[in-house]
N, C-alpha and C positions, 0 to 999 in steps of 0.2 A: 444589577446582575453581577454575577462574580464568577471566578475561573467555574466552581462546582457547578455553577447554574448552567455553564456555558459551554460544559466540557461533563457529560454523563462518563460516571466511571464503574463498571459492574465487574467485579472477577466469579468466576465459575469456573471451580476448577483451577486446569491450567489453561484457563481459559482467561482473557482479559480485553474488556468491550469497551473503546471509548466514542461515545456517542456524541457529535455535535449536535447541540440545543439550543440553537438561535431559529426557531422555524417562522417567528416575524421578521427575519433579516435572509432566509431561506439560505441559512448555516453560513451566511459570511463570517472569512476568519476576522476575529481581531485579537487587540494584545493577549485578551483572556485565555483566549482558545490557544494561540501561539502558544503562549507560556505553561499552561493545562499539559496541553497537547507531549511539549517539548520533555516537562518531568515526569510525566508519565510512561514517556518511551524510554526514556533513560531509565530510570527501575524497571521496567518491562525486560531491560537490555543484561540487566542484573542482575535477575532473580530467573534459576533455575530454574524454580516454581511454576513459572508460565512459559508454555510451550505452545503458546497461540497469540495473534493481537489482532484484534479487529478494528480499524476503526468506520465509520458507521454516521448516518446520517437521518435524519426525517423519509417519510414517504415524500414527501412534496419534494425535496430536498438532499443532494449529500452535502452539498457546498456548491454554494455563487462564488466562492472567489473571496479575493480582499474584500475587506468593507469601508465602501467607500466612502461613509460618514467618519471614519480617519483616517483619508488621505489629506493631500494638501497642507501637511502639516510640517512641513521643510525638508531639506534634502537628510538632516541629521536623524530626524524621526523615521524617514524611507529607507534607509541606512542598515539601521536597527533593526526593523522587520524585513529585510530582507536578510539579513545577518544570521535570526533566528531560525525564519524559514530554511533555511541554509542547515541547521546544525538541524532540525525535524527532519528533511527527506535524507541528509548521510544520518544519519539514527536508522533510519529504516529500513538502508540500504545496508547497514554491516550488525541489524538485529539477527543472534543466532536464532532466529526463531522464522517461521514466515512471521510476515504481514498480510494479513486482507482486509482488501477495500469491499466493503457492502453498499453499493450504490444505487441508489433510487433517485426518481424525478430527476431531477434539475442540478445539472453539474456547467460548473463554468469556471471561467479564467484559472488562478491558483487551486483551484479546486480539481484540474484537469489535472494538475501537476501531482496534487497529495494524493490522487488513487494510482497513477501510473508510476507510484513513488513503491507502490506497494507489490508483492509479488504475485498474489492473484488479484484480480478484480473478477469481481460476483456482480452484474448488474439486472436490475430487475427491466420486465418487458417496458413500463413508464417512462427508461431513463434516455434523458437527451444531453448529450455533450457539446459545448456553447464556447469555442474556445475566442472568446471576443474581446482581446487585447486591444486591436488595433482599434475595434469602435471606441474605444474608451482612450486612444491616443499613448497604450503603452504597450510594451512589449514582453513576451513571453516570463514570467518568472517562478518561483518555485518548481522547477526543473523540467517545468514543462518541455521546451526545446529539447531537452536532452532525451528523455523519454519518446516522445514525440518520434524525433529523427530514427532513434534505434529500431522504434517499430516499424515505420513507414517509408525510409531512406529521406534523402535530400528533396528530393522534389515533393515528394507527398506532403512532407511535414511542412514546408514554404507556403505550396497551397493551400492547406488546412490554416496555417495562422494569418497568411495575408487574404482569404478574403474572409474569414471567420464563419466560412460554414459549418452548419449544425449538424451533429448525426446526433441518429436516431441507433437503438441499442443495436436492432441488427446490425446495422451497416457498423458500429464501432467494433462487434465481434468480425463480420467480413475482413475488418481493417487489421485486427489481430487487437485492439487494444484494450479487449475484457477476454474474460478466461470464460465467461459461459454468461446465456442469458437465461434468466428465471423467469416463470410469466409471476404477475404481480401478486395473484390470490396466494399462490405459496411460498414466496421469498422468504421468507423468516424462516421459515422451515427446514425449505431445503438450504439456506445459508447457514442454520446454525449444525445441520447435520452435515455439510463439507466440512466446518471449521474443526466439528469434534473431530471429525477421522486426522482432521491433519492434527490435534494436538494432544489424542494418542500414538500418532506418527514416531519415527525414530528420531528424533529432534536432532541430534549431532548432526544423521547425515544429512536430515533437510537442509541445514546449517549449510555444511559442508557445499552440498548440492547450489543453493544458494550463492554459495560466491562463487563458483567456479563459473556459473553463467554468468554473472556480474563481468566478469573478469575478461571472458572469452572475445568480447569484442574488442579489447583496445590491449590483447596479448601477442605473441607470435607463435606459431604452431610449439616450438621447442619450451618456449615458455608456459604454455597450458597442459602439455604434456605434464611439465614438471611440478606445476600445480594438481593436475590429478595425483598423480604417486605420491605427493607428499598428504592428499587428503585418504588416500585409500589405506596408507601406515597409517593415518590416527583411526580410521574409521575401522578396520581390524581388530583392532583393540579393545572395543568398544563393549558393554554388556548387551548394549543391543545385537548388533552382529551375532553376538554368541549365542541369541537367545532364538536369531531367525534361522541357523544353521541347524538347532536342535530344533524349532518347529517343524523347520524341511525335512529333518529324517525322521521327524514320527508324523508324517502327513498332517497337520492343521496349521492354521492361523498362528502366527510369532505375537505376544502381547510384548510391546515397547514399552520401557519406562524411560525411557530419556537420556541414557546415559553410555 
């Protein structure tokens, strides 16, 4: 098997779906998918063109996590993939574009970390989050912790990784950590009709919008202030703006192109 096999890549549109396809390993990542994963978001990040990214999994499956048929393989090999995982979730965190996670069945370890890496997650009624580091004698990675904490504060996120209980879709939307849950007959459906609206969206300002929340927890009030005003001068400017200003004064719908 090889990155393509292992890494579905479909553009529509500006649309852009990367599918993990390991559903005999129930989408654990390895080098393939890493590296897949990694150049694909970087052209994703590049090309104007796409003003959506999906990434995406099996029904059974979004991701188990590392695969643990290569681990063990020394601290230099753990190194490396941890390295890369590293340069995939800051890709997705400073994409002018969203990201969404499309999540079904079985999500676990690293796998917890690549959807909440994302800025919405879509999870379908099947899906169950497994965050089971500690059974496996390791600790949180691919930014799980980080994510994690933001959502739930200190204590929630401690209990959640140290005793590695499971939720179930509900309770991860209760938790705050999917954006909506789908029942399972129409997931694809309703997942691909949110993804279009956002990526006929006004892409700058999602952009913009985007990092301003990125930003807001670890800013101080003067400093976030001063981050809005300098997004609202670029956002001004914009074709988009000017195109929703003139929708609003002749009553209908603004059509966005991106820019």
């Amino acid at each position: 098997m090889n990155e393509t096999d292992d890494l579905l890549v479909h553009r529509d549109g500006g649309e852009l779906w990367l599918r993990l396809n390991r559903p005999q390993a129930r989408n654990a990542i390895n080098w393939n998918i890493r590296r897949a994963l990694h150049r694909h978001l970087l052209e994703a990040e590049a090309d104007p063109r796409i003003r959506a990214v999906v990434i995406a999994g099996t029904e059974v499956a979004f991701c188990s996590g590392g695969d643990i048929k290569e681990m063990g393989n020394g601290p230099e090999d753990s190194a490396a993939k941890l390295a890369l995982a590293s340069e995939i979730v800051q890709c997705i965190a400073r994409m002018p574009k969203p990201v969404i996670a499309a999540v079904q069945g079985h999500v676990a370890g690293a796998g917890i970390g690549l959807a909440l890496s994302c800025d919405l997650v879509f999870a379908s009624s099947s899906t169950v989050f497994s965050p089971a580091f500690v059974q496996r004698g390791l600790g949180p990675d691919m930014s799980t912790s980080y994510w994690l904490t933001r959502a739930l504060g200190i204590a929630r996120a401690k209990q959640l990784l140290l005793t590695a209980r499971q939720l179930d879709a509900s309770q991860a939307l209760e938790l705050g950590l999917v954006t909506e849950v789908i029942d399972e007959v129409d997931f694809d459906s309703v997942v691909r009709a949110r993804v279009t609206q956002f990526s006929m969206g006004p892409t700058i300002a999602i952009s913009q919008i985007k990092s301003l929340v990125n930003a807001a927890a670890e800013s101080s009030l003067p400093e976030q202030l001063d981050l809005e005003a300098k997004a609202q001068g670029l956002l001004a400017a914009t074709e988009d703006h000017r195109a929703a200003l003139q929708a609003f004064s002749e009553k209908r719908n603004p059509s966005f192109q991106g820019r």
